[in-house]
BADRENTOR-537404 format. One line per field, with one value per residue (C-alpha): residue in one letter; x, y, z. Coordinates in nm, 4 decimals. Layout:
// BADRENTOR-537404
aa c(a; ...)
px c(X; ...)
py c(Y; ...)
pz c(Z; ...)
//
This chain:
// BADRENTOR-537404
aa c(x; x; x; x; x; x; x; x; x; x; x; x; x; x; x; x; x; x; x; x; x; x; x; x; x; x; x; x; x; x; x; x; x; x; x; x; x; x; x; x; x; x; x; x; x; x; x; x; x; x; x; x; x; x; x; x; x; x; x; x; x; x; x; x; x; x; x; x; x; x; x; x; x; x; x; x; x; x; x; x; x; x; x; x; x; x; x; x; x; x; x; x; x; x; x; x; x; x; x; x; x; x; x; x; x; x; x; x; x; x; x; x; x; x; x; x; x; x; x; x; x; x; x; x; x; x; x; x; x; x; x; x; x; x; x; x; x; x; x; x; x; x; x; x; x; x; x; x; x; x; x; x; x; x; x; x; x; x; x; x; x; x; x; x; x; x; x; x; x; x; x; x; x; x; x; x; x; x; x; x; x; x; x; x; x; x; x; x; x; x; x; x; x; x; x; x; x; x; x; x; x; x; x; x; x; x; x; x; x; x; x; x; x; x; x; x; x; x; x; x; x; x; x; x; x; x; x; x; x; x; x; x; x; x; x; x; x; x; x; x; x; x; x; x; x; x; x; x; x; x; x; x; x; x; x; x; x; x; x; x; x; x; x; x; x; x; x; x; x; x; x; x; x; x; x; x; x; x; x; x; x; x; x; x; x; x; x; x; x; x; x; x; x; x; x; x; x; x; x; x; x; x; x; x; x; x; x; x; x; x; x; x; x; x; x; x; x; x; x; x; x; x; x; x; x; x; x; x; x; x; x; x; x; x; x; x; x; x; x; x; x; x; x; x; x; x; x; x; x; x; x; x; x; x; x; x; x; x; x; x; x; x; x; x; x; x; x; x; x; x; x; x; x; x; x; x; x; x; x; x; x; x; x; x; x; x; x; x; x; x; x; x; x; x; x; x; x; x; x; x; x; x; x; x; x; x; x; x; x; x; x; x; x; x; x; x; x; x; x; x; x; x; x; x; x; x; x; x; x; x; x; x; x; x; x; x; x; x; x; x)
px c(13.6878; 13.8190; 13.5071; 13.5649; 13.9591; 13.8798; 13.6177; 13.9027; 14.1330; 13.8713; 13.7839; 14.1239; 14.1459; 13.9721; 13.9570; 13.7336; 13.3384; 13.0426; 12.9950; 13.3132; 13.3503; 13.0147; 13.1364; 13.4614; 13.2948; 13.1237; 13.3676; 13.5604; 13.2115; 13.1984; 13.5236; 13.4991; 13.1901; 13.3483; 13.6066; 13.3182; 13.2449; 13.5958; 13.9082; 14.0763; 14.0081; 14.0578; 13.9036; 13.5979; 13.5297; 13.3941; 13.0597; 13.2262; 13.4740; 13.1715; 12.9667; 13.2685; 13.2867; 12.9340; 12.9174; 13.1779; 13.0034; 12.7377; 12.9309; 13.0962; 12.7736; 12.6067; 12.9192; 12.9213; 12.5790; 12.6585; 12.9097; 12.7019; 12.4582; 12.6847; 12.8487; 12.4826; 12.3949; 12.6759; 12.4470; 12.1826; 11.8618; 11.5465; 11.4163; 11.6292; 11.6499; 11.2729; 11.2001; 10.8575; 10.7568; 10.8108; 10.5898; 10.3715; 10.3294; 10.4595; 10.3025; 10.0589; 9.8553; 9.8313; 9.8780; 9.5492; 9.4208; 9.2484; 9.5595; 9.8949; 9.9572; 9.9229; 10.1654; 10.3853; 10.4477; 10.5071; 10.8388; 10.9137; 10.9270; 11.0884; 11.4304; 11.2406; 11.0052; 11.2927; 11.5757; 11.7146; 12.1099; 11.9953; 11.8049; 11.9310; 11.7698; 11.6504; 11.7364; 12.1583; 12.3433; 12.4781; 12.0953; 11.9405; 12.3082; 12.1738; 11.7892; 11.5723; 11.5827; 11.1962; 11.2445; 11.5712; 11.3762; 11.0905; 11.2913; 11.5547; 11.2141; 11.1315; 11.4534; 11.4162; 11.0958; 11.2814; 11.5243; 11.3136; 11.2851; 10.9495; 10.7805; 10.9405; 10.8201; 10.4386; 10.4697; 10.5525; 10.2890; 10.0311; 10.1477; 10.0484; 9.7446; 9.6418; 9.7886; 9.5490; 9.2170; 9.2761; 9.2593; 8.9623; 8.8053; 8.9436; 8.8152; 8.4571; 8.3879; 8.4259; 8.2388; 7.9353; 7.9741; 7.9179; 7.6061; 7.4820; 7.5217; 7.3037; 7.0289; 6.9947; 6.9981; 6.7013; 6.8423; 6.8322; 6.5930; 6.7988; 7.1214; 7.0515; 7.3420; 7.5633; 7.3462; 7.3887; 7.7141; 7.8337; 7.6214; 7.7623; 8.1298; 8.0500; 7.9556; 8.2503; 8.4434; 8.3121; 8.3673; 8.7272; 8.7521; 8.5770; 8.8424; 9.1344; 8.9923; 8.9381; 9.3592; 9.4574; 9.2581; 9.4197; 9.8048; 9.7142; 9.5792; 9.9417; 10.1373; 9.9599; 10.0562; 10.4001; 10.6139; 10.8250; 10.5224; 10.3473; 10.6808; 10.6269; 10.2628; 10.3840; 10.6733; 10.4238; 10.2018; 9.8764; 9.6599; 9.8920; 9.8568; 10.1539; 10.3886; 10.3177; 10.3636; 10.6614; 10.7804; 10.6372; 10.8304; 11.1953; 11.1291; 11.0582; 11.4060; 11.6184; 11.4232; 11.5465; 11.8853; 11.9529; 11.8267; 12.1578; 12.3456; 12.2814; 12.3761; 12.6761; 12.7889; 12.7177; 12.9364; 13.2670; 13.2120; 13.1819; 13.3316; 13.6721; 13.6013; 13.5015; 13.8173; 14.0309; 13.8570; 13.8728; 14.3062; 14.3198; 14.1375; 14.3643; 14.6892; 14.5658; 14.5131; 14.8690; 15.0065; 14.7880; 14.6593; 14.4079; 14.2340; 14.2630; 14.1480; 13.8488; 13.7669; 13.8435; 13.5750; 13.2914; 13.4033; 13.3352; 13.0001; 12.9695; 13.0931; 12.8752; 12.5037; 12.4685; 12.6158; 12.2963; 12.0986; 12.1322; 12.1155; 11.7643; 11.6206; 11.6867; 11.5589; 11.2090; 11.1823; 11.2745; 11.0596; 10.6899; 10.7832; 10.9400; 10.9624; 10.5570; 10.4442; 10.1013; 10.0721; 10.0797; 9.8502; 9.6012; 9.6473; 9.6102; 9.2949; 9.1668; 9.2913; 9.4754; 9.8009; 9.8996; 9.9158; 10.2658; 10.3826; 10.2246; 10.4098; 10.6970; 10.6948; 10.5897; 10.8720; 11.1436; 11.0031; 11.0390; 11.4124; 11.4598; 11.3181; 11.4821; 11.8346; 11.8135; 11.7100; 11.9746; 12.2515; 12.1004; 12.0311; 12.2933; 12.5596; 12.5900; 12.4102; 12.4078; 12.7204; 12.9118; 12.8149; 12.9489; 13.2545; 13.3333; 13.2817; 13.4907; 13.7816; 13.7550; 13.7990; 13.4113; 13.1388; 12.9395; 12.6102; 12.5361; 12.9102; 13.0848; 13.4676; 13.5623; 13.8091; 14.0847; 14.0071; 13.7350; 13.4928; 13.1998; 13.0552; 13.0824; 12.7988; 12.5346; 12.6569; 12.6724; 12.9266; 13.1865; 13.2785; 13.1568; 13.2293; 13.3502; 13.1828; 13.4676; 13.7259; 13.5638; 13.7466; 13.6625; 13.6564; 13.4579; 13.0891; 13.1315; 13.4122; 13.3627; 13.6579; 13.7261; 14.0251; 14.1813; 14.1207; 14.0212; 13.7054; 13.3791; 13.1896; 13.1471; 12.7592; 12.7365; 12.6063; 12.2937; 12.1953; 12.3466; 12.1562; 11.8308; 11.8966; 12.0151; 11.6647; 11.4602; 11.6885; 11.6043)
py c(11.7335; 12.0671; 12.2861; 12.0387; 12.1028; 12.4938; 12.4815; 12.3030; 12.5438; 12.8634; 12.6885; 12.6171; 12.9976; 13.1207; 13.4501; 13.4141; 13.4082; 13.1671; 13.4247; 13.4736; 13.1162; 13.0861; 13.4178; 13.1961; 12.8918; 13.0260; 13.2593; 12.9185; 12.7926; 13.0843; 13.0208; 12.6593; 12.7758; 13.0048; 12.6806; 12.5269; 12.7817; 12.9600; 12.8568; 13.0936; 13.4077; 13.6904; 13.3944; 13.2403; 12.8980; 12.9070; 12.7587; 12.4922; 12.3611; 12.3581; 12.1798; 11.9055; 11.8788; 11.8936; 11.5528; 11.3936; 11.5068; 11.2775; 11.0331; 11.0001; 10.9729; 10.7140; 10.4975; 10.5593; 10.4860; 10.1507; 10.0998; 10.1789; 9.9065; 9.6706; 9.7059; 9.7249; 9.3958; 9.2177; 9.2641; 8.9882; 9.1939; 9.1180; 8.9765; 8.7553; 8.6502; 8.6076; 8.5120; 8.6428; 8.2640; 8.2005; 8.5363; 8.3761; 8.0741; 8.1755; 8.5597; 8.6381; 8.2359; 8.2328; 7.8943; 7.6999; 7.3420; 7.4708; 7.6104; 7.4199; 7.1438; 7.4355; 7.6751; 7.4071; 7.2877; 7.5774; 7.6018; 7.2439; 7.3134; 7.6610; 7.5310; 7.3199; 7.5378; 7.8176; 7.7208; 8.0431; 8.0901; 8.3309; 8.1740; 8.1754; 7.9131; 7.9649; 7.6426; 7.7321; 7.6811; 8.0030; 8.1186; 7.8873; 7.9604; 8.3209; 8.2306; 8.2514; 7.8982; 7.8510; 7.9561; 7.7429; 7.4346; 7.4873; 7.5429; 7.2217; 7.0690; 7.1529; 7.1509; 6.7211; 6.7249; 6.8166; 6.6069; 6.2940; 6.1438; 5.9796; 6.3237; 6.5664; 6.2888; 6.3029; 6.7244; 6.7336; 6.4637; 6.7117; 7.0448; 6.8543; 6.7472; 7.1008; 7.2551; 6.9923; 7.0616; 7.4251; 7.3786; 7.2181; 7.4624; 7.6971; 7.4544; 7.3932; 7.7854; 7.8303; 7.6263; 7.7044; 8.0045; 7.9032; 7.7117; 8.0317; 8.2054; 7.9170; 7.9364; 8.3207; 8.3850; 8.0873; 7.8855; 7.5543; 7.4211; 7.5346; 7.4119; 7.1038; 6.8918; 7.1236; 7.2192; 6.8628; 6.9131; 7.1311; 6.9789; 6.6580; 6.8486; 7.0217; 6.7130; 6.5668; 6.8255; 6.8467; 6.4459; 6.5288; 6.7778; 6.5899; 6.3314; 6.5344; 6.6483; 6.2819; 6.2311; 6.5696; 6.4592; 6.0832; 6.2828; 6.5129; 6.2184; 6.0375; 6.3468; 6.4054; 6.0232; 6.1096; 6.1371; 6.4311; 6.6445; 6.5808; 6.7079; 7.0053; 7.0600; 7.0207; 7.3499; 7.5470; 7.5320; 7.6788; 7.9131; 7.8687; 8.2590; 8.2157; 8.1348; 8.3411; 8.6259; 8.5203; 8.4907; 8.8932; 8.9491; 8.8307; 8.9855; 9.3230; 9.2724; 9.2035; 9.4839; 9.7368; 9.6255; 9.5900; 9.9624; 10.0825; 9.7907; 9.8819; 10.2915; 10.1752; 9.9735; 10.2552; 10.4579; 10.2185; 10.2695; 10.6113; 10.7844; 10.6980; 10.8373; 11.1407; 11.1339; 11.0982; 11.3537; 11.6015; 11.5181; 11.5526; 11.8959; 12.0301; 11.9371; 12.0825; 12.4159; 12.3981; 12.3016; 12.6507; 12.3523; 12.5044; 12.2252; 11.9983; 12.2393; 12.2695; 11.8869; 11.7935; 12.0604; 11.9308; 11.5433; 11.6462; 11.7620; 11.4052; 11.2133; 11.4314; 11.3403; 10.9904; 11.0457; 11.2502; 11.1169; 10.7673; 10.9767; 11.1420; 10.7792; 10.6602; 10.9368; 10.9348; 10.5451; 10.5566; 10.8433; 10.6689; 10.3319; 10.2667; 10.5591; 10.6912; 10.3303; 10.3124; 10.7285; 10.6327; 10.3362; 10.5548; 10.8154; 10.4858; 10.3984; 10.7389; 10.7763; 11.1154; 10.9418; 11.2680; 11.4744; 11.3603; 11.4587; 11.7630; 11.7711; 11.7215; 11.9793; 12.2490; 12.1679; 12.2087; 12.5111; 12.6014; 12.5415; 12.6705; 13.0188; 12.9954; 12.8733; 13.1789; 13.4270; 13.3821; 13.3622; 13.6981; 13.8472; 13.7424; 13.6890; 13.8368; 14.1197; 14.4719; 14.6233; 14.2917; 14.2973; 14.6511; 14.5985; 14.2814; 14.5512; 14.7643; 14.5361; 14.4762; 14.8082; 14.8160; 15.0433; 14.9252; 14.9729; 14.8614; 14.6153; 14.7584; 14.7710; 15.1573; 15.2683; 15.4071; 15.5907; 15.8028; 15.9443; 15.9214; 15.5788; 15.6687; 15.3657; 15.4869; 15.8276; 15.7200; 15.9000; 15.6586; 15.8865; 16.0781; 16.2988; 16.1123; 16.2899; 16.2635; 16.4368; 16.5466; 16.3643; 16.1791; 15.7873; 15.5419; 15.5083; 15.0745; 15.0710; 14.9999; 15.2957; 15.6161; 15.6193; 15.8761; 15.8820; 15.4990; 15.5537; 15.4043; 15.7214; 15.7702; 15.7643; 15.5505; 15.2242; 15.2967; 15.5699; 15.4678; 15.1313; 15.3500; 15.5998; 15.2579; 15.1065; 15.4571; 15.4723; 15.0900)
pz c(10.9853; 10.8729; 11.0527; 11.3914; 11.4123; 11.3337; 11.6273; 11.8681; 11.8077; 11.8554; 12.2035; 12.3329; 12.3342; 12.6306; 12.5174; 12.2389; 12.2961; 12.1525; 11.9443; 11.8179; 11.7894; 11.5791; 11.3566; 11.3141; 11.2202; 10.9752; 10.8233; 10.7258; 10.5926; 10.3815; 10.2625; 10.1909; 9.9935; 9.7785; 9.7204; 9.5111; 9.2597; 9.2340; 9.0928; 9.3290; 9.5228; 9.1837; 8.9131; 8.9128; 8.8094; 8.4274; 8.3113; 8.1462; 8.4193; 8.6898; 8.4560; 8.3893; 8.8211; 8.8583; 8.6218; 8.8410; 9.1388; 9.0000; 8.8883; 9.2363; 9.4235; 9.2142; 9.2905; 9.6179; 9.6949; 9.4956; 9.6853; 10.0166; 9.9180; 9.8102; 10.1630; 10.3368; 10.1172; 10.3294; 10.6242; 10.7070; 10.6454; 10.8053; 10.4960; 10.4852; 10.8518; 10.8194; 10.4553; 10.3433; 10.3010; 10.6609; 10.7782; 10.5680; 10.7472; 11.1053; 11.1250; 10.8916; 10.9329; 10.5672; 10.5440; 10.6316; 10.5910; 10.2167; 10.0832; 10.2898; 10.0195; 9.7211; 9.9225; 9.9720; 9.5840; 9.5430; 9.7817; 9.6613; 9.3247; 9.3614; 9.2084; 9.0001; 8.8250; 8.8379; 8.5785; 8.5124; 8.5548; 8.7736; 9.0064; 9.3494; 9.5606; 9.8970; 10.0198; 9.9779; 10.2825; 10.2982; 10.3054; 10.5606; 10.8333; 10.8588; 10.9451; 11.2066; 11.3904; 11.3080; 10.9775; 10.9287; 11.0727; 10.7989; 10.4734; 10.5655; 10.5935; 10.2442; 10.0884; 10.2190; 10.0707; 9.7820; 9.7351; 9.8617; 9.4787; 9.5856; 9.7383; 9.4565; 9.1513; 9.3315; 9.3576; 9.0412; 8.9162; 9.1319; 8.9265; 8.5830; 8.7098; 8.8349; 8.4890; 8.3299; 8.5369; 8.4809; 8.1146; 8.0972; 8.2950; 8.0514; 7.7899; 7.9796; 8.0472; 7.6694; 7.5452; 7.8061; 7.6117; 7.3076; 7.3983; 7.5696; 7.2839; 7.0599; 7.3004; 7.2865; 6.9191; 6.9429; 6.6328; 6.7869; 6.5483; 6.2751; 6.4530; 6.6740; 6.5752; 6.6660; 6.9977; 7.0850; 6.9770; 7.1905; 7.5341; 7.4872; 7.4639; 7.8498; 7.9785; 7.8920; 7.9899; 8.3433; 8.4093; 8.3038; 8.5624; 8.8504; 8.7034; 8.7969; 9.0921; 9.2052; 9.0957; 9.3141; 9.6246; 9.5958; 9.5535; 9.8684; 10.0924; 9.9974; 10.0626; 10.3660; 10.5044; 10.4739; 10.7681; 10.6215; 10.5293; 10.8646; 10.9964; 10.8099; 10.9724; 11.3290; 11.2298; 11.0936; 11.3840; 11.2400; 11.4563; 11.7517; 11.9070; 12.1496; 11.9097; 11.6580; 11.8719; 11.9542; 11.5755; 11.6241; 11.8914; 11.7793; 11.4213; 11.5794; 11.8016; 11.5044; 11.2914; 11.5784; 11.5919; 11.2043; 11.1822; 11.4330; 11.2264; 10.9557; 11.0120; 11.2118; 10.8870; 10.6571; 10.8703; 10.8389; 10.4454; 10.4264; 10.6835; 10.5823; 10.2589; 10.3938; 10.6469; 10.3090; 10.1246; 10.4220; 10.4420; 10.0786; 10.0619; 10.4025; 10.2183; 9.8778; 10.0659; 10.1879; 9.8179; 9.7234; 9.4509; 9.3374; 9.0737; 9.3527; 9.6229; 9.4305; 9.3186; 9.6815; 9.7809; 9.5925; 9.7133; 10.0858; 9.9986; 9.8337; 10.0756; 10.3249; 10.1251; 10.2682; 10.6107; 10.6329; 10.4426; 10.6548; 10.9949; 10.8836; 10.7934; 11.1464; 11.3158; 11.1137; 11.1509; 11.5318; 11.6064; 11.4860; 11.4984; 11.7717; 12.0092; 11.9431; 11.8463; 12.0201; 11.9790; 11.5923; 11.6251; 11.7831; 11.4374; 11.2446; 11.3809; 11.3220; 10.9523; 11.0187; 10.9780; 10.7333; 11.0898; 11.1383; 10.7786; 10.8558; 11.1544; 11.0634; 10.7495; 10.9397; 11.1802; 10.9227; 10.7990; 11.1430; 11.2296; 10.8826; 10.9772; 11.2913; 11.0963; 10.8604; 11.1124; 11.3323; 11.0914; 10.9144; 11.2292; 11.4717; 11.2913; 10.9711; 11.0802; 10.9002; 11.1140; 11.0340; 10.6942; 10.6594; 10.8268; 10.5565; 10.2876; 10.4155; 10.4895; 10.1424; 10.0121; 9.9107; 9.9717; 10.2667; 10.0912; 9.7870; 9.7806; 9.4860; 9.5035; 9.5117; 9.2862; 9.4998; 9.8238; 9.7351; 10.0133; 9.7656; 9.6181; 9.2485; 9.2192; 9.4643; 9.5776; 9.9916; 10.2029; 10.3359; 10.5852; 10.8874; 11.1323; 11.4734; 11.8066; 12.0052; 11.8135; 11.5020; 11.2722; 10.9130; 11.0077; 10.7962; 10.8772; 10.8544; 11.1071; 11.4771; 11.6020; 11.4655; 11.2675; 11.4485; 11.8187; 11.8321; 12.0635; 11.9788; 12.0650; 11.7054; 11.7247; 11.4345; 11.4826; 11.5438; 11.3677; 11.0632; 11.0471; 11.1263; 10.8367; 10.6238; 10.6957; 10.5902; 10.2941; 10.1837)
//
């Protein structure tokens, strides 16, 4: 807020150029920088107190990304407009005529099976207001399955009866084992009692399972006369392609728009922490407060983190998931997927290079970096403060002055004029960055 009100300001002045505006701008960013590591301008900040803000710099952003997802959690998220049962069943066709009754105990007897305090069933009204209509249609659908004492007592009856078969499958695969191992170490002369034993043991075993099978089939042919559970059937609508790219179609929709949602959301929480932040630090400047000049500092930067953070994240899903969809298909399909990391690293090394070039180039050039020396009273070369106004760096032995061509005079080799006649005839610019380079 501080940088955008310092930009205003530079533009409202006609006189100043984009340059000068830029060399502004960041002048103030150089100063706000200098805010995070110094107590004020003649003391740095000690070891010890950095450390102390740097731990409630931490501190501070772990809460506030809390508090970002505890705001963002208020938002219906895909997931739960279209519960990963239902893309089960509606999307993905993983529900076929084999497996429908098994998938289906298992939503029944969700809340059953699930007895924990913290348990949070999927068939709460709160849950099934916020659901695709589909989806809402299926799980009220369950949830009557549910609570229809006749349907829920058989479900239930079903579970034991599977729990049972499985352990005498358990049971049967063990002791074919066994009997495997008798017959191999060929002492079944020696042993035939307990050969017999053992045979008569599997047979039994495997009538108890075709047993239990026989009691599951006879439980799934009543279920399946059921009016509520051939309700169910006609919802799910298995291996209809028109409707289940529909389903595709309105999860995509509400996948775009919670994306902006969601940012726009994240925005109302942190913005007006930032906006405080930002007021706090501009009246702490005023004060001359220096502690809270400094804390208010590092809580800008803070604030700043997820703002960013949350802007990158839409730009790299919008960008090959929505904008370059089929262009990333086609990558896909070809298994060089890893182009567009590759991509997009080498374009941030890029505007990085660019970034850093133009700031050390442009804008804190050589000439403007001796002309900050000078202004404060150091010498323009190697940055060392001079001790009073000596001609001669006592440090690295440069000259500080030189003769101007116009007049003659001693004026300082940084500055732009000559000291004494005020032209900029002086010569220096040029040549002195040329004899700077030969002398690095």
């Amino acid at each position: 807020m501080a940088w955008f009100l310092v930009m205003q300001e530079m533009k409202d002045n006609e006189d100043l150029s984009e340059k000068e505006i830029f060399m502004g701008l960041f002048s103030k960013v150089g100063i706000f920088k200098n805010r995070l590591t110094k107590f004020n301008d003649d003391e740095p900040l000690t070891k010890l107190a950095l450390a102390i803000v740097l731990i409630l710099d931490i501190f501070i952003l772990s809460v506030v990304f809390g508090g970002l997802a505890a705001h963002t959690d208020q938002l219906t998220s895909p997931l739960e407009y279209f519960p990963y049962n239902c893309r089960n069943m509606l999307i993905d066709n993983n529900w076929s005529e084999v497996n429908k009754i098994d998938n289906l105990q298992d939503l029944v007897l969700s809340d059953y099976n699930n007895y924990s305090y913290r348990h949070d069933s999927a068939f709460e009204k709160s849950k099934l207001e916020i659901m695709h209509p589909e989806c809402r249609k299926i799980y009220e659908s369950i949830n009557g399955i549910y609570n229809d004492p006749k349907l829920k007592k058989l479900f239930i009856k079903r579970q034991g009866r599977i729990k049972k078969k499985n352990q005498l499958i358990q049971r049967h695969g063990k002791d074919k084992g066994v009997y495997d191992s008798l017959l191999l170490g060929n002492i079944a002369e020696q042993n035939g009692d307990s050969l017999d034993t053992v045979s008569s043991n599997i047979k039994e075993s495997a009538k108890n399972i075709e047993k239990m099978s026989l009691a599951i089939s006879e439980i799934n042919k009543q279920l399946d006369e059921t009016e509520k559970v051939n309700k169910l059937w006609s919802l799910i609508q298995i291996g209809n392609a028109e409707f289940r790219q529909k389903m595709v179609d309105d999860l995509n929709r509400y996948e775009l728009v919670y994306l902006f949602k969601e940012l726009l959301w994240q925005l109302l929480f942190m913005l007006p922490l930032f906006a405080i932040f930002c007021f706090w630090h501009d009246k702490s400047i005023k004060k001359n407060n220096n502690i809270q000049t400094l804390i208010s500092s590092h809580l800008i930067i803070i604030a700043l983190i997820p703002i960013v953070f949350k802007v990158i994240h839409v730009v790299l899903e919008l960008i090959p998931f929505h904008f370059f969809k089929e262009l990333f298909k086609i990558l896909e399909l070809l298994h060089i997927i890893a182009l567009w990391h590759y991509i997009v690293i080498f374009i941030a090394i890029g505007v990085t290079i660019f970034t850093v070039f133009f700031i050390q180039k442009k804008l804190f050039n050589k000439k403007k970096l001796y002309e900050k020396r000078l202004m404060k009273g150091e010498c323009y070369f190697c940055g060392k403060v001079l001790p009073g106004k000596v001609s001669i760096c006592p440090f690295c032995g440069t000259n500080q002055y030189e003769k101007c061509k116009k007049c003659d005079a001693d004026t300082f080799v940084a500055g732009e004029h000559c000291i004494k006649c005020g032209e900029t005839s002086k010569g220096n610019n040029s040549e002195r960055a040329s004899e700077l380079d030969s002398k690095n």
